[in-house]
C-alpha positions as CSV (number, residue, x, y, z in Angstrom):
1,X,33.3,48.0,9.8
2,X,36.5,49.0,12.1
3,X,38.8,46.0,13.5
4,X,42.2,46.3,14.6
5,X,44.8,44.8,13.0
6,X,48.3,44.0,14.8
7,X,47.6,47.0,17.1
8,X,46.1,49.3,14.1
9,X,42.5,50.0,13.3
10,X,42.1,49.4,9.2
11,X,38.5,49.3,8.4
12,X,36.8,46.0,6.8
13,X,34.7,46.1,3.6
14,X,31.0,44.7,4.6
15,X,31.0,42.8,1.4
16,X,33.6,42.2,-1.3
17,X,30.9,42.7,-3.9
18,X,30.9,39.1,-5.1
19,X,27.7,39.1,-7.4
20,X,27.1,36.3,-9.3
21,X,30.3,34.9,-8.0
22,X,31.8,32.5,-5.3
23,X,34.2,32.7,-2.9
24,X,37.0,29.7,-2.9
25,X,38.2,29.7,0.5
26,X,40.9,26.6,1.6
27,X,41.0,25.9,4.9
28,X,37.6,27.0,5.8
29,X,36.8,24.6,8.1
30,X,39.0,26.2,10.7
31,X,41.2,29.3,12.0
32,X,41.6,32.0,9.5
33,X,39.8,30.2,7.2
34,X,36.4,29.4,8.7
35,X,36.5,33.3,10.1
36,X,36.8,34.3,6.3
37,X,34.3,31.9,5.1
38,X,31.8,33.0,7.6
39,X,32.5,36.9,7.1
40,X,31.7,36.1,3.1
41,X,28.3,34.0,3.9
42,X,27.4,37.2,6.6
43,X,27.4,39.1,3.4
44,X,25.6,37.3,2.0
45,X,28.5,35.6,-0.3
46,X,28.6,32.4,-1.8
47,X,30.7,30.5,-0.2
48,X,33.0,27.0,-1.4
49,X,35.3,26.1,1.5
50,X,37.1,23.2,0.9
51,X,39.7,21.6,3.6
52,X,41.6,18.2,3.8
53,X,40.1,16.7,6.7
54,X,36.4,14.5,6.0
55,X,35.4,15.3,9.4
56,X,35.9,18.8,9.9
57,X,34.2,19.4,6.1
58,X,31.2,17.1,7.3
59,X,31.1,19.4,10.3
60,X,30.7,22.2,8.7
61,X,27.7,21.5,6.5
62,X,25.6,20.4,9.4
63,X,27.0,23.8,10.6
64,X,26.0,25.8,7.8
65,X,23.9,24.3,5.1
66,X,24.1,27.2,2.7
67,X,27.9,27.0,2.9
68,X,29.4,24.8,-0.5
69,X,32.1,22.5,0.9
70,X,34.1,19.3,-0.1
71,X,37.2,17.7,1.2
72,X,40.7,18.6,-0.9
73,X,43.9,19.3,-0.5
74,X,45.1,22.5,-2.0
75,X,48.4,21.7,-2.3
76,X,47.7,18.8,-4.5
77,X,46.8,19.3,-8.3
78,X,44.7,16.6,-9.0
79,X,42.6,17.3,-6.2
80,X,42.4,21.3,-7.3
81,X,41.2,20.3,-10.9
82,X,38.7,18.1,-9.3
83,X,37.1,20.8,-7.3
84,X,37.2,23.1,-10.3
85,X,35.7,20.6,-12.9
C-alpha cells in the first residue's frame, strides 16, 4: 500500500505479520492511535487499545466489538502492570 508521508510516498506493510500475537496500542481511542488500531484490526490483527478516558474506551467497543480495550494510563506503572497481568 502507497501513502505519503510529510510530502514523500513510503509504502505501508498490509499486515505486520502479527500471528498469534496482539498489538498494544495506547491511545487507541483517538488520533494516531485509533488510525493504527484500526489499520491492525483491517489486517486482521488483534488488537488491545487501551486509553485514559472511560468514555472514549466505552466508545470504542460499541464501535468495534472485536477490538480488546480497557481504560489505563500508560504513563503510570501500576496501571501498565495491571493491563499486562
Amino acid at each position: 500500500m502507497l501513502r505519503t508521508l510529510c510530502g514523500r510516498d513510503v509504502r505501508a506493510p498490509s499486515s505486520m505479520n502479527l500471528q498469534g500475537k496482539t498489538a498494544i496500542v495506547t491511545g487507541g481511542t483517538r488520533g494516531i492511535g485509533r488510525a493504527i488500531a484500526r489499520t491492525f484490526l483491517a489486517a486482521g490483527d488483534l488488537v488491545h487499545v487501551f486509553d485514559q478516558s472511560e468514555p472514549a474506551v466505552e466508545a470504542l467497543k460499541r464501535e468495534s466489538p472485536s477490538i480488546d480495550s480497557c481504560v489505563a494510563d500508560a504513563s503510570r506503572a501500576s496501571d501498565v502492570d495491571r493491563v499486562f497481568d
